[in-house]
C-alpha positions in Angstrom: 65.7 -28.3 -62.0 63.4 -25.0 -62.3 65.7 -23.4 -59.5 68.4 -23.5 -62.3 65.6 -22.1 -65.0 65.4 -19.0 -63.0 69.0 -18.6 -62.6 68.6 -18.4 -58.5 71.2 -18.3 -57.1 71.3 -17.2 -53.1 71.3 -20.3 -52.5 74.9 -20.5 -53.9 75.8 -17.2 -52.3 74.3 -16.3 -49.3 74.8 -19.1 -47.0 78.5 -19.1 -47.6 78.9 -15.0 -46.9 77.0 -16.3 -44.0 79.9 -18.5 -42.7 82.4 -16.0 -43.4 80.9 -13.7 -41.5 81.2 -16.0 -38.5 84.5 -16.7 -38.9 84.7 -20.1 -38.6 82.5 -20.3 -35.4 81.3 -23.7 -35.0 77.9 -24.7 -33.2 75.8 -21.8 -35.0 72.1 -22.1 -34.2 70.3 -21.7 -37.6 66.6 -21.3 -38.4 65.6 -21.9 -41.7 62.0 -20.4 -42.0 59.9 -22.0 -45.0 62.7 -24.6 -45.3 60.9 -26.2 -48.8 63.1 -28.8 -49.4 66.4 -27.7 -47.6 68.2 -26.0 -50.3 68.9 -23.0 -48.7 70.2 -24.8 -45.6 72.4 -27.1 -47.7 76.0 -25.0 -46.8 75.3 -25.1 -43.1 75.3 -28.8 -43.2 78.7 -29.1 -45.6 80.5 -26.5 -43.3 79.9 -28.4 -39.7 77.9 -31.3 -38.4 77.9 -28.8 -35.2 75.6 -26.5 -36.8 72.4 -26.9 -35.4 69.6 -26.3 -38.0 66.1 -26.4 -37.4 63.9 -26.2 -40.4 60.0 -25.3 -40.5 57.9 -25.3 -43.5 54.2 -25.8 -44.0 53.9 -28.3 -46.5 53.9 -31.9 -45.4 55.9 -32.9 -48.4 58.1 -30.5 -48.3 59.6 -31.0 -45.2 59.6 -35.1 -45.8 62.0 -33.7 -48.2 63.7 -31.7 -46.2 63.9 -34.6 -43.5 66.6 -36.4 -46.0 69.5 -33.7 -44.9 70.5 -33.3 -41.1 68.4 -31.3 -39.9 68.3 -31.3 -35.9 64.7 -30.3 -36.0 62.0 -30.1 -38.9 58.9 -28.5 -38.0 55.5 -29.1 -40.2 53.4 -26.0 -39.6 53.0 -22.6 -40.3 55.9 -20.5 -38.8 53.6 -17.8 -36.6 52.4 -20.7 -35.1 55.9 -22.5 -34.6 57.2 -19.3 -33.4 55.0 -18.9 -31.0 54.5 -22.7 -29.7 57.3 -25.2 -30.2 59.6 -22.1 -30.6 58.6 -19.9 -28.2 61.6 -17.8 -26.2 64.0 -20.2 -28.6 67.1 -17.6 -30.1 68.7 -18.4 -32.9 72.4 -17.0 -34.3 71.2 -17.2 -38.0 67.5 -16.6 -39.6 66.9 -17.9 -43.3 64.1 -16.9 -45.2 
């Protein structure tokens, strides 16, 4: 995986310091902004099914990608434009970028 080439790893780290952070809240809204293939997302999902995630990413293929995990919503298009149609007035607890 070229992920692991890189050595990247915030996907390993920042999701969880996340969920610390909220102390065990269940229910967080999340908004995972250029959402690729869901990786970034990933600890969301294995913390809570009550999570609600919401995923938005440009590239048709990515997001048919991103489909496979449990998202609540995926979104293909460019976030400004999201943001300001389907998303409009929508908050969100947690923003991943």
């Amino acid at each position: 995986m070229v992920v692991n080439t890189y050595k990247y790893e915030a996907h390993a780290k920042i999701p969880p310091q996340i969920l610390k952070r909220a102390g065990g809240r269940k229910g967080l809204t999340v908004l995972d902004l250029g959402c690729g293939t869901g990786l970034l997302a990933r600890a969301f999902f294995a913390d809570s099914e009550s999570h609600e995630v919401t995923g938005i990413d440009a590239t048709p293929e990515m997001t048919a990608a991103a489909a496979k995990l449990p998202y609540t919503r995926i979104i293909t298009a460019r976030v400004q434009e999201a943001l300001a149609g389907e998303l409009a007035g929508e908050k969100f607890d947690v923003i991943l970028l």
